[in-house]
C-alpha positions, 0 to 999 in steps of 0.5 A: 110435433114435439120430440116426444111425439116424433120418436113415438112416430117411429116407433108405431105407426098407426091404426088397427096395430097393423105393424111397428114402424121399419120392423126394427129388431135384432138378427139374433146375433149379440152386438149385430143389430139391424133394421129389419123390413116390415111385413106388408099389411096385405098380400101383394096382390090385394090391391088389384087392379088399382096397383098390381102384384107386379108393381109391388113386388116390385116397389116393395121387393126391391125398392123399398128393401133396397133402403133398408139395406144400404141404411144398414149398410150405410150406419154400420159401425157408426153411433147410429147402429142399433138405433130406431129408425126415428132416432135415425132420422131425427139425428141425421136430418140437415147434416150434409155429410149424413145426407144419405144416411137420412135419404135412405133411412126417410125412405123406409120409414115413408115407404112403411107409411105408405104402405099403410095409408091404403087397404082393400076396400079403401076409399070413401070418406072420413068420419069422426073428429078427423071430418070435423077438421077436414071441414075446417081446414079445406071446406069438406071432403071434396075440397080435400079431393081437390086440393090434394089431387092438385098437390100431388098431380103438380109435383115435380119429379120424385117425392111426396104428398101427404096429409099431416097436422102442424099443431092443431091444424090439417094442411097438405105439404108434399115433399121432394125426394126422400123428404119427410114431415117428422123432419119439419115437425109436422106429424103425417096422417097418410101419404101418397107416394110419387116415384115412378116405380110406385105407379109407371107400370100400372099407370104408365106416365097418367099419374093423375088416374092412379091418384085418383084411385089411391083417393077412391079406392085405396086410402086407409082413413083408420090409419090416418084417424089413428095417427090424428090420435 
């Protein structure tokens, strides 16, 4: 993925023009600029009984906010201000005195994608040329299952497992963390997140069952489509 294509990524994330990527905007009060959290795509509660109301008020409410808040917190009165949220990333990505600043500023743009890489009535399969390469990269849907179910069920700790393209080619990566693709030059198509707080009170420690409903019941393949471009 070229710079090009990472600053277009963060500032438009995908299918159905559904919000654009971390919400940035301005606070109405000249020189005071501020990343602003997007809205949801759906109400809170129209994911049941997948992921409940509770789960994401709470993971939305407070975690995903909780980011926006201390980036802002974090790059006021810094060069970084008033910058888009991919600028911000791509800037501080592998500087260790910013490492931070990129943790909590990934964490709103990978929270943002998520929240986008499902719908109501999500699931099913994938059409169109995005079947045609997961037929060439992983021999069909169900070896696509497989692969990412195993992914995302084996990976340690906190992070992420996402489907992305590395030039032409579809591969699955997960990331630790607050890690992300556009920091790797990979460009992400959908993406399941793995934090406890996204499933525990929903799903308690079986995280291989709410993995299982985010394929079946969940996933947005428009979005992912979109993304795919």
């Amino acid at each position: 993925m070229d710079r090009r294509e990472f600053l277009h990524l963060s500032v438009k994330i995908g299918a159905l023009a559904l919000l654009p990527m971390a919400g940035i905007g301005c606070n109405g009060r000249t020189g005071h600029q501020k990343l602003k959290l997007p809205p949801l795509p759906y109400r809170e509660d129209a994911l049941d009984p997948f992921i409940s109301a509770k789960t994401i008020h709470c993971h939305y409410g407070k975690h995903h906010l909780g980011y926006l808040n201390k980036t802002n917190k974090l790059i006021a009165g810094t060069p970084y201000a008033g910058k888009p949220l991919g600028a911000i990333i791509e800037q501080t990505r592998g500087k260790a005195d910013k490492t931070d600043i990129f943790n909590n500023a990934a964490q709103v743009y990978n929270h943002t994608f998520y929240w986008n890489s499902m719908k109501p009535g999500g699931g099913g399969q994938p059409t169109g040329h995005l079947a045609q390469m997961m037929e060439t990269a992983f021999g069909g849907y169900d070896k696509f299952t497989t692969r990412f179910s195993k992914a995302a069920t084996a990976h340690f700790g906190s992070g992420w497992t996402w489907l992305v393209t590395d030039g032409k080619a579809l591969k699955i990566i997960s990331t630790a963390n607050a890690d992300t693709p556009i920091a790797h030059g990979l460009k992400p198509l959908l993406t399941i997140d793995l934090w406890e707080h996204a499933y525990y009170l929903d799903y308690q420690n079986a995280r291989p069952d709410y993995i299982q409903n985010y394929l079946k019941q969940l996933v947005n393949w428009e979005f992912a489509a979109d993304n795919l471009g």
